[in-house]
C-alpha beads as a LAMMPS data file, in Angstrom:
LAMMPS data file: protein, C-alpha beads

203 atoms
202 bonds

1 atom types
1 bond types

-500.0 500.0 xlo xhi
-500.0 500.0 ylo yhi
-500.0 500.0 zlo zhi

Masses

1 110.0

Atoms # bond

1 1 1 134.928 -195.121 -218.565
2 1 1 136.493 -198.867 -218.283
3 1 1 138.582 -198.146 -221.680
4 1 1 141.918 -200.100 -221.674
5 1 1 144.617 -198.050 -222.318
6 1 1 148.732 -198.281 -222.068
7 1 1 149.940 -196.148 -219.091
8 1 1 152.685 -194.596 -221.887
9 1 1 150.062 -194.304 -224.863
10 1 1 149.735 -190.609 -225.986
11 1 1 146.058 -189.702 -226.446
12 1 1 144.741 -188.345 -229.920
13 1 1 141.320 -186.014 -230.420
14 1 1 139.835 -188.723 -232.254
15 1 1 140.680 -191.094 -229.856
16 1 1 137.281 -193.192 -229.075
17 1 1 137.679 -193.270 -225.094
18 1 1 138.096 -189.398 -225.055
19 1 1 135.388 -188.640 -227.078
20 1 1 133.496 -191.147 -224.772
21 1 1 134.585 -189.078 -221.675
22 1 1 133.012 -185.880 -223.051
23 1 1 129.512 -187.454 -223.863
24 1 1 130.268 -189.338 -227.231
25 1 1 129.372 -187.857 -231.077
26 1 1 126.145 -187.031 -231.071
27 1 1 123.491 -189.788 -232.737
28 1 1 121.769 -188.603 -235.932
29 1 1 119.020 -186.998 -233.856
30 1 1 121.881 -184.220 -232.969
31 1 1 121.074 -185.556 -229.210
32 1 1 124.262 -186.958 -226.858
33 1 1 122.937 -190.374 -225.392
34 1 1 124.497 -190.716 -221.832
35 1 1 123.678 -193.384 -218.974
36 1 1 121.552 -190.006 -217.022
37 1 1 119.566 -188.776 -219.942
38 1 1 119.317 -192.863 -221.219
39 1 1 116.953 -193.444 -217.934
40 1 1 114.751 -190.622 -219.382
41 1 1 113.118 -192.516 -221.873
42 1 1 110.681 -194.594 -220.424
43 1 1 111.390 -198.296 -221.287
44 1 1 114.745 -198.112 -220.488
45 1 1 114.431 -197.127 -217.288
46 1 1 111.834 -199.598 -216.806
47 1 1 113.646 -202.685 -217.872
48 1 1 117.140 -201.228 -216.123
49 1 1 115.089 -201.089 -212.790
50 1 1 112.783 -204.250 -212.981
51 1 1 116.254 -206.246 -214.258
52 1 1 118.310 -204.774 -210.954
53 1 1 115.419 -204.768 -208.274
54 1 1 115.071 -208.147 -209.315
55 1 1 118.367 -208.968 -208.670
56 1 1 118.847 -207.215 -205.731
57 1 1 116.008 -208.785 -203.999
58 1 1 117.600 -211.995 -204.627
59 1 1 118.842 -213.388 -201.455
60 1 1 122.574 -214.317 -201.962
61 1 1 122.990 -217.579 -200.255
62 1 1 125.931 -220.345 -200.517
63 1 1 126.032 -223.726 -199.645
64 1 1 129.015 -226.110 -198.468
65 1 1 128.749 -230.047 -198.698
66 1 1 128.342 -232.534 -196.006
67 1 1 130.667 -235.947 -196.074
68 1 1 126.925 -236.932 -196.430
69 1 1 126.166 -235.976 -199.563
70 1 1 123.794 -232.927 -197.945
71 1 1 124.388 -229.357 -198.379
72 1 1 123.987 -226.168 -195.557
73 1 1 124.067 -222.549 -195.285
74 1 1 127.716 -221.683 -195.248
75 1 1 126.942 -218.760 -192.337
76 1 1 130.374 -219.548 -190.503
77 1 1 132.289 -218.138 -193.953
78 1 1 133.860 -214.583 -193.825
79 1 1 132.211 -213.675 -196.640
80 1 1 128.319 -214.996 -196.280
81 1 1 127.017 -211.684 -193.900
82 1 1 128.850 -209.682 -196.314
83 1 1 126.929 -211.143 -199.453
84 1 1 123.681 -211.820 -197.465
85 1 1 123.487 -208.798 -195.198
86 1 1 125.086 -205.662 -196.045
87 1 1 128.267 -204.899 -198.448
88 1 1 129.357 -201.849 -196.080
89 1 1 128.790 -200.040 -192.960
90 1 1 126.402 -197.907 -195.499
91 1 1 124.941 -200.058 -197.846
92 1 1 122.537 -203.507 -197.250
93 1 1 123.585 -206.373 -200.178
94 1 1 120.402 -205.774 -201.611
95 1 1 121.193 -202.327 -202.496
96 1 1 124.871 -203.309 -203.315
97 1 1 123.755 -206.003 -206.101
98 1 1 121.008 -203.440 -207.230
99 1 1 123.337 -200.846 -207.602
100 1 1 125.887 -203.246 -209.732
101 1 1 123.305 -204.590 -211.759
102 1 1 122.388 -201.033 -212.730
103 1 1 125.920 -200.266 -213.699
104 1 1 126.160 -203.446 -215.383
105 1 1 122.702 -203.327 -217.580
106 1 1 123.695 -199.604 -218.937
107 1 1 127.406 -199.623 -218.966
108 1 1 128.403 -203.319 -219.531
109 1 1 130.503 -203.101 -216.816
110 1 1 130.162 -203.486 -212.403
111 1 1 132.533 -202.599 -210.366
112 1 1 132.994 -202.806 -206.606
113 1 1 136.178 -201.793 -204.292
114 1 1 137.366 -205.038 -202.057
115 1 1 138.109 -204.240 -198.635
116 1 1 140.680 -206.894 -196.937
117 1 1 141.418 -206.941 -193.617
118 1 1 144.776 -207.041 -191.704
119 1 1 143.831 -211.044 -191.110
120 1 1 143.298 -211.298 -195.361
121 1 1 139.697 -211.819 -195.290
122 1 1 137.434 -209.492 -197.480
123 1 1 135.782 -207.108 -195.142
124 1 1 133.737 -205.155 -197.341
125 1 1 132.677 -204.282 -200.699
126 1 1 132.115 -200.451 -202.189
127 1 1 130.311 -199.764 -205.193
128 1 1 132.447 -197.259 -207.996
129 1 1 130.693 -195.596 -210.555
130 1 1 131.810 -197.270 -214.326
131 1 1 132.492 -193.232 -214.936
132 1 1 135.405 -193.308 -212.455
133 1 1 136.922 -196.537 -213.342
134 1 1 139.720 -197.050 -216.088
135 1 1 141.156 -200.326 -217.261
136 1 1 145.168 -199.968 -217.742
137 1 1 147.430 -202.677 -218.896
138 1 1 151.400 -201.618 -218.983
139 1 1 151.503 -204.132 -221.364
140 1 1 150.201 -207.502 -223.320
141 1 1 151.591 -210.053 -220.541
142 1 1 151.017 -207.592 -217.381
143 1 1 148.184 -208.044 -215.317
144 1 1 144.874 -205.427 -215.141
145 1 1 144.930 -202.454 -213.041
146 1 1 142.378 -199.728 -212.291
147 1 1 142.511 -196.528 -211.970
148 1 1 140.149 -195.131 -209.969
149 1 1 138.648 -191.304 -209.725
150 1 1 138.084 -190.300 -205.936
151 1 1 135.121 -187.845 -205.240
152 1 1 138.124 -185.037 -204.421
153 1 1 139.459 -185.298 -207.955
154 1 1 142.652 -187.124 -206.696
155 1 1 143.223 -190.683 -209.064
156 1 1 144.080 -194.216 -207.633
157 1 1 145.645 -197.034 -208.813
158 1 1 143.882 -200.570 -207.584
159 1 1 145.354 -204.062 -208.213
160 1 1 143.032 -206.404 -210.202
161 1 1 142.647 -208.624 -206.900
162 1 1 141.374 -205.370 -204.848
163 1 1 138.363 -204.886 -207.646
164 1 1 135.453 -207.165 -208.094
165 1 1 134.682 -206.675 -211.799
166 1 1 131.388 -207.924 -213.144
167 1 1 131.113 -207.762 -216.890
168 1 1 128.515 -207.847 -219.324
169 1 1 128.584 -209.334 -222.985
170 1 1 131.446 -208.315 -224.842
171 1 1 133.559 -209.267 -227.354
172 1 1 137.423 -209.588 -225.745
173 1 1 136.156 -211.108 -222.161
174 1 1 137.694 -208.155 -220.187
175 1 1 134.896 -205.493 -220.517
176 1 1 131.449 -205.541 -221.460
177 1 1 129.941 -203.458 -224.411
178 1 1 128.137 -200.431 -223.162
179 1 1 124.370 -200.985 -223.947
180 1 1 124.258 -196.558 -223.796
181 1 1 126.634 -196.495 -226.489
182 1 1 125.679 -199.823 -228.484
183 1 1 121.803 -198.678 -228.656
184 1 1 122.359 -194.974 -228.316
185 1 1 120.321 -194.422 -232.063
186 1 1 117.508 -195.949 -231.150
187 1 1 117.759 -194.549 -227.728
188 1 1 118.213 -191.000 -228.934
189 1 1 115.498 -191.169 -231.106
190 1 1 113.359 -192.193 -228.273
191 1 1 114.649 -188.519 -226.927
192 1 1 114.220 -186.836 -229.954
193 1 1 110.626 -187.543 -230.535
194 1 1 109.655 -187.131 -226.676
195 1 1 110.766 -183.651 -227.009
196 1 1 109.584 -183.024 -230.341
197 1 1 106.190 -184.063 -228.993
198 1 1 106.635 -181.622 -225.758
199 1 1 107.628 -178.615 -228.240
200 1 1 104.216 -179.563 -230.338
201 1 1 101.797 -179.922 -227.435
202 1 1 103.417 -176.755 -225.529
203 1 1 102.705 -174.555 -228.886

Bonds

1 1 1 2
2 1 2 3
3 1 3 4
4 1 4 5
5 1 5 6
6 1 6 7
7 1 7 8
8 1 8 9
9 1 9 10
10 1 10 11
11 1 11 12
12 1 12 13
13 1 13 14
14 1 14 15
15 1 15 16
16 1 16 17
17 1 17 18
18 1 18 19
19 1 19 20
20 1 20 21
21 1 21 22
22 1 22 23
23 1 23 24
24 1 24 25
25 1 25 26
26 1 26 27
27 1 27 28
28 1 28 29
29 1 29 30
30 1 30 31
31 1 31 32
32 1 32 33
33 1 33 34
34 1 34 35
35 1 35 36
36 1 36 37
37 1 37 38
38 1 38 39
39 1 39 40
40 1 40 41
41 1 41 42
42 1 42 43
43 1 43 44
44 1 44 45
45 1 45 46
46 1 46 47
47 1 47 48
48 1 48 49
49 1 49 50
50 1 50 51
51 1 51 52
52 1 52 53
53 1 53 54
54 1 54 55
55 1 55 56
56 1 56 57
57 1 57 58
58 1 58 59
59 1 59 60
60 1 60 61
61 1 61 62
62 1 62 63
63 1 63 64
64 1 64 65
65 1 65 66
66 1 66 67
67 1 67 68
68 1 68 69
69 1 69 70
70 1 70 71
71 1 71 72
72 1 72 73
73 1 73 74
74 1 74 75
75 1 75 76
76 1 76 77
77 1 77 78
78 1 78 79
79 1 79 80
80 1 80 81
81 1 81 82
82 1 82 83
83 1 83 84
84 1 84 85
85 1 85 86
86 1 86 87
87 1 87 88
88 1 88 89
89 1 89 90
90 1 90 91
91 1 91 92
92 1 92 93
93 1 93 94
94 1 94 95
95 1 95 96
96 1 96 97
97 1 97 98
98 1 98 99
99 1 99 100
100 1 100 101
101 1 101 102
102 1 102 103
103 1 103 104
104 1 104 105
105 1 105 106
106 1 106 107
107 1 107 108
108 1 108 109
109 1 109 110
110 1 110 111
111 1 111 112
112 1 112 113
113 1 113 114
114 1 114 115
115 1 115 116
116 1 116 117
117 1 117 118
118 1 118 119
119 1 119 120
120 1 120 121
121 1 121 122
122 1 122 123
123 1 123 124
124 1 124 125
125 1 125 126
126 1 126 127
127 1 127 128
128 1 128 129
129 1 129 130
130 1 130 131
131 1 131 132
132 1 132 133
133 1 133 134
134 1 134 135
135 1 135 136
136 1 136 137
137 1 137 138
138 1 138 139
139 1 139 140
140 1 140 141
141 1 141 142
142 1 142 143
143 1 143 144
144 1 144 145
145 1 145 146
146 1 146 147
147 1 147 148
148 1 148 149
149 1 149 150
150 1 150 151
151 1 151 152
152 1 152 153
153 1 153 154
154 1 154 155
155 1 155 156
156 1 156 157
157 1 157 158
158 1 158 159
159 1 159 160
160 1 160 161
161 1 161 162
162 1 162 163
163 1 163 164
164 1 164 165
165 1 165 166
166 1 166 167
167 1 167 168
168 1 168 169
169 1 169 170
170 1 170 171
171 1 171 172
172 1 172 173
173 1 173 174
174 1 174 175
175 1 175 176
176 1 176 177
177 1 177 178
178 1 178 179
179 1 179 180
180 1 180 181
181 1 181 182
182 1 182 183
183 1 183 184
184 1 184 185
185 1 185 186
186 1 186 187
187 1 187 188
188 1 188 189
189 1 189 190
190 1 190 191
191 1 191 192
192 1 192 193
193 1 193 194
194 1 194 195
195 1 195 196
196 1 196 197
197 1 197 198
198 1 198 199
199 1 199 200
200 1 200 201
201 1 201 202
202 1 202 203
């Protein structure tokens, strides 16, 4: 959900994240707007795709400087086959950056688990769904943690220096604003008439 919430705050019913979690209030259509049924309508799934092909086709290549002034491919650094080549054993860094640029065009938010080796160095990077990823903050001063959802159901907590977090616009420069939620009207509207029109043409 990435909602930041206090580890000892009690949640209410009206409580915005919760009624996130279970779909959000339905938009004046009387349709839920979520990420899946967003990528129905046809524009949006056009511009989330073009927007994260296009970035994941995007070699990812870093320089370092020359005492001459010149610049080369920094292939010697730890992390430059993990950025170029593949993120994981499972995944190519095309598909890695596609998959976080999906995230972060619907959600507002990217996230990726940071796999450090016994030596230090980042070894690899897994993808989390924005869905299984909550923001928590003991308090003001204390620094981000992130409690993640495993496939089995069991929860984890991850120090902010073991997540890569890539976030969209927003308005307090720790999370991004959910373009699902911020243009779910228009979106379910888009829904709405779409099966309206189905209903017509199928009477």
């Amino acid at each position: 959900m990435g909602i930041i919430e206090s580890v000892t705050k009690r949640t209410s019913l009206r409580d915005p994240a919760l009624i996130e979690f279970f779909g959000g209030r339905p938009t004046a259509t009387g349709i839920q707007v979520t990420d899946k049924n967003a990528l129905t309508v046809a524009v949006v799934y056009q511009a989330v795709r073009l927007f994260a092909e296009a970035v994941g086709t995007t070699p990812c290549i870093f320089y370092e400087s020359q005492d001459n002034d010149r610049r080369i491919r920094a292939v010697s650094h730890v992390l430059y086959p993990i950025l170029h080549d593949e993120w994981n054993p499972e995944m190519a860094a095309a598909d890695g950056f596609e998959t976080l640029t999906g995230h972060l065009c619907l959600r507002g938010n990217g996230y990726a688990e940071i796999e450090w080796g016994a030596d230090g160095q980042v070894r690899a990077l897994w993808p989390l769904h924005p869905d299984h990823v909550q923001l928590i903050r003991k308090d003001p001063r204390a620094p981000l943690m992130y409690k993640i959802t495993l496939p089995n159901g069991q929860q984890a907590l991850l120090p902010q220096q073991n997540v890569l977090h890539v976030r969209g616009f927003g308005g307090d420069g720790i999370l991004g604003y959910s373009l699902v939620n911020m243009m779910k009207e228009a979106i379910g509207l888009s829904l709405g008439m779409e099966r309206f029109s189905g209903a017509f043409f199928g009477n």
